[in-house]
C-alpha positions in Angstrom: -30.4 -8.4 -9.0 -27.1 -9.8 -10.3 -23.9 -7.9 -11.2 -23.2 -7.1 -14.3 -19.5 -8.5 -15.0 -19.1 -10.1 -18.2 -16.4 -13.1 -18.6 -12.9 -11.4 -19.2 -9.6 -12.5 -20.2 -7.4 -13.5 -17.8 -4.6 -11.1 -18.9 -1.8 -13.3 -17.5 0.1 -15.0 -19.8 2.0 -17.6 -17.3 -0.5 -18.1 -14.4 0.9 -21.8 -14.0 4.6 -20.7 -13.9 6.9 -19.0 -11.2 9.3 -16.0 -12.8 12.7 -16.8 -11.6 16.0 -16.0 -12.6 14.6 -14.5 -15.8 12.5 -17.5 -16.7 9.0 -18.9 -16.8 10.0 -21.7 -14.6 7.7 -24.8 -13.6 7.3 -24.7 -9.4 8.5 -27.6 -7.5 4.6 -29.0 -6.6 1.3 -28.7 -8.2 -0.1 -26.6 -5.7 -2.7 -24.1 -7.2 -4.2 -20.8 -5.8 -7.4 -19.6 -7.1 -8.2 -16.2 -7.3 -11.9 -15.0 -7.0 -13.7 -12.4 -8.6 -15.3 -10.0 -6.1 -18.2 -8.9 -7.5 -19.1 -12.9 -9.2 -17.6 -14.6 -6.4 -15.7 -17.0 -9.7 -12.8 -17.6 -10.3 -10.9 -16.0 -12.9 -7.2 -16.9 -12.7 -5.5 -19.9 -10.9 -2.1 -18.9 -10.5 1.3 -21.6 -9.1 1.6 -21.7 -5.6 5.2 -21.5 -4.3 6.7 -23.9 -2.1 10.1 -23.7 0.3 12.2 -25.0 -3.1 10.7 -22.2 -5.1 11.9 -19.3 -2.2 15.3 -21.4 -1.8 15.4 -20.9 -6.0 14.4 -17.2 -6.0 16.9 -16.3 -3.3 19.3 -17.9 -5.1 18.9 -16.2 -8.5 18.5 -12.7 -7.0 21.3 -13.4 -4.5 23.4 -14.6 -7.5 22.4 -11.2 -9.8 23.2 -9.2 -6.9 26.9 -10.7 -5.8 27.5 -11.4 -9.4 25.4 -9.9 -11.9 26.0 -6.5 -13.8 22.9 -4.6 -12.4 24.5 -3.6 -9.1 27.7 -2.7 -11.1 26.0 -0.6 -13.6 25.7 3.3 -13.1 22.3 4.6 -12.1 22.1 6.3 -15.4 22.2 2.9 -17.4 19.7 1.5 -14.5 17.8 4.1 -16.0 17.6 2.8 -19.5 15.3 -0.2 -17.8 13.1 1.5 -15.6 12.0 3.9 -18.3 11.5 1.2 -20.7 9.5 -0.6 -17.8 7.2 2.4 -17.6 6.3 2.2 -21.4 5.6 -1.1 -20.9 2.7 -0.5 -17.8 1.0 1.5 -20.6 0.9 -1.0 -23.0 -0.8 -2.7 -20.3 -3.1 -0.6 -18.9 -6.6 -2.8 -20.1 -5.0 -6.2 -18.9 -3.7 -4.0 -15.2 -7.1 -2.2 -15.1 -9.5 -5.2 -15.6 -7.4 -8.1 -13.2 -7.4 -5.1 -10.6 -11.0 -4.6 -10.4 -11.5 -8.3 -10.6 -9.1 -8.9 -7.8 -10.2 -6.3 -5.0 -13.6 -4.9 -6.1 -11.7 -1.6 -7.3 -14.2 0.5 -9.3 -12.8 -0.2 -13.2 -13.0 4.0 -13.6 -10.5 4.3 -11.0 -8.2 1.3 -12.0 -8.4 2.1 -15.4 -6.2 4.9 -14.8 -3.7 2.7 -13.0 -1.1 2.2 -15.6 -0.3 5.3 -16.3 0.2 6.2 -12.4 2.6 3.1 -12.3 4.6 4.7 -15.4 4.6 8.1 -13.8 6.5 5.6 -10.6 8.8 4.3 -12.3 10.1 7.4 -14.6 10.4 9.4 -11.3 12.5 6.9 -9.9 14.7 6.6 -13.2 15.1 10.4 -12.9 16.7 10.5 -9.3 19.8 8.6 -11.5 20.8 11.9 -12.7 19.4 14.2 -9.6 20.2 11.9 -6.6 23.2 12.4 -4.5 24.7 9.5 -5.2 28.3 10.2 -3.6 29.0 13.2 -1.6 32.4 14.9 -1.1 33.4 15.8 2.5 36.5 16.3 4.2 37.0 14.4 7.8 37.8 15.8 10.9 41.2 14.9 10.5 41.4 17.1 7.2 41.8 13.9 4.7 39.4 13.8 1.6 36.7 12.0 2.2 33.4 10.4 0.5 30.3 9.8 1.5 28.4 7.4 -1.1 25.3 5.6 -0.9 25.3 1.9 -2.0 22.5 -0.6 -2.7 21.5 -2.4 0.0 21.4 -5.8 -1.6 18.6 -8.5 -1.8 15.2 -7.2 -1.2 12.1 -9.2 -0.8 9.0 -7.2 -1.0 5.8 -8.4 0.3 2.9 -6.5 -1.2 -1.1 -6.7 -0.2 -3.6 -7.3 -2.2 -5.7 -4.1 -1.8 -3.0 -1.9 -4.2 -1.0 -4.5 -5.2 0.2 -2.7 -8.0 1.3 0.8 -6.9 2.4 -0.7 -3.2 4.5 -2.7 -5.6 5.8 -0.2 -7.9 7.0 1.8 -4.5 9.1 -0.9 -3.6 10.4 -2.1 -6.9 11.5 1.4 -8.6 13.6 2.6 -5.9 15.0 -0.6 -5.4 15.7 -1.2 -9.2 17.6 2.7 -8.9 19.4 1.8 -6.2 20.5 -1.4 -7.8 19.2 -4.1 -5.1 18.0 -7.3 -6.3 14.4 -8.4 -5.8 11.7 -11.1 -4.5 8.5 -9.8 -5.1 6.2 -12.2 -3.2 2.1 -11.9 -3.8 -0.5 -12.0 -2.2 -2.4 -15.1 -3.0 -5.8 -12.9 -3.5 -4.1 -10.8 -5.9 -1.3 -12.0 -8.1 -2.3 -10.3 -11.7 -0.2 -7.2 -11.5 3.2 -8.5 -10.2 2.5 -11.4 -12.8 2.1 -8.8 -15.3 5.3 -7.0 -13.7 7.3 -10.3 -14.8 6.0 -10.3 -18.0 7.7 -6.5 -18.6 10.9 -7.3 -16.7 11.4 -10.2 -19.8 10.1 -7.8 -22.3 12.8 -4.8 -21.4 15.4 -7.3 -21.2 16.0 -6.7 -17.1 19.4 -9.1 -16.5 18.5 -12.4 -15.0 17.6 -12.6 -11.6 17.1 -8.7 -11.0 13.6 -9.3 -10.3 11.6 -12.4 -9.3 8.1 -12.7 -8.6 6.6 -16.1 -6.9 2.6 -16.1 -5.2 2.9 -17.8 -1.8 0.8 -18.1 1.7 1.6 -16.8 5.0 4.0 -20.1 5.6 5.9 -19.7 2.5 6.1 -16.6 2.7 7.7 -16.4 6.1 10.8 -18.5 5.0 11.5 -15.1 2.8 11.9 -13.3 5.5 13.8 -15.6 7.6 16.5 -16.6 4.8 19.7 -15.2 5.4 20.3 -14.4 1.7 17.6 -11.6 1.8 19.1 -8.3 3.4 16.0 -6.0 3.5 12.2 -6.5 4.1 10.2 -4.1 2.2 6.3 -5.4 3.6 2.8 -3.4 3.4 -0.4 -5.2 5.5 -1.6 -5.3 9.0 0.2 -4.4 11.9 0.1 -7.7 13.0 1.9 -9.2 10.5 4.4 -6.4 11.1 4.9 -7.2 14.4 6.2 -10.6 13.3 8.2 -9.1 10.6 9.9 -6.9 12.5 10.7 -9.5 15.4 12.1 -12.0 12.7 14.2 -9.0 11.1 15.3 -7.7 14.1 17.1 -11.1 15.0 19.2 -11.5 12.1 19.5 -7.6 12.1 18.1 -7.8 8.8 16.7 -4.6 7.3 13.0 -3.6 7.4 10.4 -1.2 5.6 7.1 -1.9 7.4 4.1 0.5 6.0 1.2 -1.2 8.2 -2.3 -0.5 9.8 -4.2 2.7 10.6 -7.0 4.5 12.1 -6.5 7.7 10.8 -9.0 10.5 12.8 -10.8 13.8 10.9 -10.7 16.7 13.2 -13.7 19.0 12.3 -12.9 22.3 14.2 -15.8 24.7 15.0 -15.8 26.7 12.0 -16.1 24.3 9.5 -19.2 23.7 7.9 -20.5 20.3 8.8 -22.5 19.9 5.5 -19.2 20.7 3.5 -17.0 18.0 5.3 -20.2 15.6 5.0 -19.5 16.0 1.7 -16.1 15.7 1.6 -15.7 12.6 3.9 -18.5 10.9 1.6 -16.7 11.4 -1.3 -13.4 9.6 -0.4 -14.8 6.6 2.4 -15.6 5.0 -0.5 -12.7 4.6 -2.3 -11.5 1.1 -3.2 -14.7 0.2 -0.9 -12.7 1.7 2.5 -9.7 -0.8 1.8 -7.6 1.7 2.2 -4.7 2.1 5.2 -4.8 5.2 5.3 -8.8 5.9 5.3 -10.4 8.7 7.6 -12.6 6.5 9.6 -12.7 8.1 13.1 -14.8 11.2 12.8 -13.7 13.6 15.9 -15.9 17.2 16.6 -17.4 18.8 19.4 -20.3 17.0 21.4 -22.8 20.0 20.4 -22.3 19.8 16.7 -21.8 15.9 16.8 -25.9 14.6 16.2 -25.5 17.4 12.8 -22.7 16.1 11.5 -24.0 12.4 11.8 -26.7 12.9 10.1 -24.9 14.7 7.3 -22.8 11.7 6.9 -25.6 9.0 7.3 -27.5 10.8 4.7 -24.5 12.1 2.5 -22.4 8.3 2.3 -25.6 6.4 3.3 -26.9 7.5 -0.8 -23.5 6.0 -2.3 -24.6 3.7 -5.3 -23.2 -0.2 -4.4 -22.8 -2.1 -7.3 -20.9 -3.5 -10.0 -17.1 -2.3 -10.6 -17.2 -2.4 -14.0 -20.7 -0.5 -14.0 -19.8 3.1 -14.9 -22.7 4.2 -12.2 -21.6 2.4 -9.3 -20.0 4.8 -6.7 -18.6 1.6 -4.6 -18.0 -1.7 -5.3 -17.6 -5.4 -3.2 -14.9 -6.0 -0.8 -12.1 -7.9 -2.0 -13.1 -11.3 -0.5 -15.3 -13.6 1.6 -13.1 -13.1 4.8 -13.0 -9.5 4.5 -16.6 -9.2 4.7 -17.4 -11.1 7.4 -14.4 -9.1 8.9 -16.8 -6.0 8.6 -19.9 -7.5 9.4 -18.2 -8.7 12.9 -17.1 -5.2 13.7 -20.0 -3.8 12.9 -21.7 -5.9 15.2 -19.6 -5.3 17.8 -20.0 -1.4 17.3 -23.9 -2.0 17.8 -23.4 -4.3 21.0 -20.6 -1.6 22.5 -23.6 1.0 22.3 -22.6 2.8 19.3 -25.3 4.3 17.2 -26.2 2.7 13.9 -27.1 5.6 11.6 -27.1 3.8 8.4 -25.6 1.3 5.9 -24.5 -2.2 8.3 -25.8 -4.6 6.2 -25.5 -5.9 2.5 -27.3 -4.1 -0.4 -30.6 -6.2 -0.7 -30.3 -5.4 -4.6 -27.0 -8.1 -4.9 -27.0 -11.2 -4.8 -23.7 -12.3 -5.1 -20.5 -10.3 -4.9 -18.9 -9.4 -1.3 -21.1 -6.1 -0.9 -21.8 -4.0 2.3 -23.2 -0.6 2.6 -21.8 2.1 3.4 -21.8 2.0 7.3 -21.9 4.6 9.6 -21.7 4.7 13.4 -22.5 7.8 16.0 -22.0 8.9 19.8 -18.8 6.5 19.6 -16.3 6.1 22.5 -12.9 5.9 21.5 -12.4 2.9 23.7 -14.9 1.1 21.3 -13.8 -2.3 19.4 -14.8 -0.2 15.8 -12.7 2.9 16.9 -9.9 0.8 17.5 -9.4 -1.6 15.1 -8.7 -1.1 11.4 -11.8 -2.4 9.8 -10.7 -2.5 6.5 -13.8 -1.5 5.2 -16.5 1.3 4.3 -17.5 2.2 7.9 -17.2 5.3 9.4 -17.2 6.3 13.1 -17.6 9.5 14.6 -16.7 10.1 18.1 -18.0 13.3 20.5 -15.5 15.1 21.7 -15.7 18.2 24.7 -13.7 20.5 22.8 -10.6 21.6 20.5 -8.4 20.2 23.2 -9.8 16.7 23.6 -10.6 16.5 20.3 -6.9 16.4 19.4 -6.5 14.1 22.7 -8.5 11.7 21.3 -7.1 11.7 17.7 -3.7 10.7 19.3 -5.2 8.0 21.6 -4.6 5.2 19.7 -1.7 2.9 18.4 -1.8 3.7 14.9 -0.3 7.0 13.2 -0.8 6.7 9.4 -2.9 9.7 8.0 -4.4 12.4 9.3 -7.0 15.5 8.6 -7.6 19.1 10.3 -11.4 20.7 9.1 -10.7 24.8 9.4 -11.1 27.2 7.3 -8.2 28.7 9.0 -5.0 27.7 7.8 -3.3 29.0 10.9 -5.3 26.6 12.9 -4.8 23.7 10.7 -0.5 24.0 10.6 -1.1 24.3 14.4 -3.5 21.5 15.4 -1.6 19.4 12.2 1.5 19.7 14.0 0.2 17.8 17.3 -1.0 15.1 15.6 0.9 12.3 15.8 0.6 10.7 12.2 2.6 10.6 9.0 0.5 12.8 7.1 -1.7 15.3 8.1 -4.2 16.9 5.3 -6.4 20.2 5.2 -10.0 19.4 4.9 -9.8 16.7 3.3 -8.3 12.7 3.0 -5.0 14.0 0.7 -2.1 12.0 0.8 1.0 12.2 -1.9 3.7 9.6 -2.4 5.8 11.8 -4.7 6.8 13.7 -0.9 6.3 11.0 1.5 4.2 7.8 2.7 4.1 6.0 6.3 3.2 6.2 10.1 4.2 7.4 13.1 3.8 4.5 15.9 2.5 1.1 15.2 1.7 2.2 11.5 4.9 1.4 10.5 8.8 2.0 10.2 10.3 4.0 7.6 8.7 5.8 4.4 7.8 5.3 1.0 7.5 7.3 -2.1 9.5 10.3 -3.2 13.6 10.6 -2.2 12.5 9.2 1.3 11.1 6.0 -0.2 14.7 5.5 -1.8 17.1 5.9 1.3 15.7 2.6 2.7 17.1 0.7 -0.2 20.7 2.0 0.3 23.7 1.6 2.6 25.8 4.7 3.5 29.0 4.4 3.2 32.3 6.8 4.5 35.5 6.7 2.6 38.4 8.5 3.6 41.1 9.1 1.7 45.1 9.6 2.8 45.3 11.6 -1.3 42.2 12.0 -3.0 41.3 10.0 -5.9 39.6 11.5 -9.1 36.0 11.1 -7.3 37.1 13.1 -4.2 38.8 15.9 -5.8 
């Protein structure tokens, strides 16, 4: 059988423009990027690709806002003004943000049709810090002189979002940046430009000063001169820990600031007295979630060798009944990975986790039913040794691994031996033992039964996951300078 996707608008008014400097500009060459439906494998939107004149341009313009403009001058509160008006403006959206997303990365349209709203919920939180935040902090040095502490926007950001959540990655970077009164490069992933297109389209409607924010779609090559440019003062970047790597090497040259939220391989501890049918369940009912593109996704599976043939079974029969099909068909449960290259990405490491000796207990293939579309079942994998390819690598995909572990003790070994630190979970039904085994894992969240994870408090990793955090008042410190000022008499500000 086919999928079901009928032909949709593309949404986007400007696909064949760059936004720069508060304009619908025409790019310097007539280089094109087409992006591809997951689930047709058509494309549905050809957007402009930017070239090293467009970057030089955008730098310029939010260089120029930044060391010229009002925005950085104004006071949060009237920063305020936009970012709430922004937020209306993702609702008005919410059909054009729901369909391109689904289109894009194979997101069920249930789930993304909710997106907008969660995007307005962003930027009003943000916009509410203006009045909350500490903004300037009255001290009184060591010396006894009236002093101030106040926190300053760091400048010209460039933010470099994926294409798996474009949108909310994006809206963590962009609120808190917009508060602090930085300037901003968004740069897009060529797979999935729609939503900071759309972004571009609101910054012109609310009447954001030229040059605040600036959205170009680039490749790797293009997109490396952002980071290089000396006119760019922070990095804000979400994607693999590779790519971080080389972020964070470039950065660290020019001292240049850097958030990086990167890769995981986030472990499930199931403790003895949890119910294996129960966390079956619960596992099932997340893994799937934007088809396991997820960083933070709870892929390594860790209990006790005597309960471990149970609780794969549970799995394989619990995920291995999760309907494949269509996004934008109300009873699919998971849809198609987000692109050609990501599938064979998954179908490689799950061939490797058969040749290491891992035990296939269901899914590895694609659904016979589908003919086109980047489908794969949901995969799972027993008797896995951490030292395997598919328990080390971020996969990226809907594949689950669970590894045998002697007891409580190596169980929480083994959830720390690896390089990544990004999310976490504890299976007790004692909350005692879950605050004490939570707190030896070495990962930036840690959840009770469960894949739970909350931006309003705090996003990012411990280790090669990444530097820095996202979301809530953490996400905003990143985006601001500290600054001491002391006084010989105090001015009004001090007193």
């Amino acid at each position: 059988m086919t999928t079901l996707t009928a032909s949709r608008p593309q949404h986007v008014r400007h696909p064949e423009k760059l936004f720069i400097a508060g304009e619908w500009v025409t790019p310097s060459s007539s280089a094109t990027i087409d992006v591809v439906d997951s689930a047709t494998e058509e494309v549905f939107l050809t957007v402009a690709e930017a070239q090293q004149p467009d970057i030089e341009r955008a730098v310029g313009a939010a260089r120029d806002a930044f060391d010229n403009g009002p925005w950085g001058r104004m006071s949060p509160a009237e920063r305020a003004v936009y970012l709430n008006r922004i937020a209306d403006a993702w609702t008005a959206r919410g059909e054009a943000l729901a369909d391109t997303w689904s289109m894009e990365s194979g997101v069920l349209h249930k789930i993304t049709a909710h997106a907008a709203q969660g995007l307005a919920e962003i930027f009003r939180y943000y916009a509410s810090l203006a009045d909350s935040f500490a903004w300037e902090e009255k001290h009184t040095s060591m010396m006894g002189q009236p002093a101030l502490l106040v926190r300053e926007p760091v400048g010209v950001v460039t933010a470099i979002v994926p294409w798996n959540a474009t949108n909310s990655l994006m809206a963590y970077k962009a609120a808190p940046a917009l508060i602090a009164g930085c300037t901003l490069i968004i740069k897009a992933s060529p797979e999935a430009p729609a939503s900071p297109l759309l972004f571009a389209e609101i910054c012109e409607e609310v009447g954001l000063p030229a040059g605040v924010v600036n959205v170009v779609t680039a490749d790797r090559d293009v997109s490396e001169l952002l980071v290089r440019h000396p006119g760019v003062d922070k990095v804000s970047f979400t994607g693999s820990t590779a790519a971080g790597r080389k972020i964070a090497s470039i950065c660290g040259d020019r001292i240049a600031r850097c958030t990086l939220e990167l890769g995981g391989k986030s472990p499930a501890v199931i403790l003895d007295d949890y119910d294996l049918a129960t966390a079956a369940q619960t596992i099932a009912r997340y893994a799937p979630i934007m088809t396991g593109q997820v960083c933070s996704s709870l892929t390594r599976i860790i209990v006790t060798k005597d309960r471990h043939d149970d609780l794969v079974d549970a799995l394989a029969d619990t995920f291995g009944k999760i309907k494949v099909g269509d996004p934008f068909d109300a009873a699919s449960q998971m849809g198609p990975l987000a692109m050609a290259r990501q599938r064979d990405r998954v179908e490689d490491l799950i061939a490797k986790g058969k040749a290491e000796g891992a035990r296939l207990a269901t899914g590895g293939g694609r659904p016979a039913d589908l003919n086109c579309g980047y489908y794969i079942e949901p995969t799972v994998f027993g008797n896995v040794s951490n030292d395997c390819t598919i328990a080390r690598e971020e996969i990226f995909g809907p594949v689950l691994s669970v590894i045998p572990a002697l007891d409580e003790e190596d169980a929480i070994a083994i959830a720390n031996a690896t390089i990544y630190g990004l999310n976490s979970s504890v299976f007790t039904n004692d909350p005692e033992r879950a605050y004490a085994v939570g707190r030896r894992l070495r990962a930036g969240t840690v959840g009770h039964n469960g894949f739970k994870t909350d931006f309003t408090i705090s996003f990012g990793g411990f280790k090669q996951s990444g530097i820095g955090r996202e979301g809530g008042i953490e996400g905003l410190h990143p985006y601001l300078e500290a600054k001491t000022m002391i006084f010989e008499t105090a001015p009004a500000a001090a007193q």
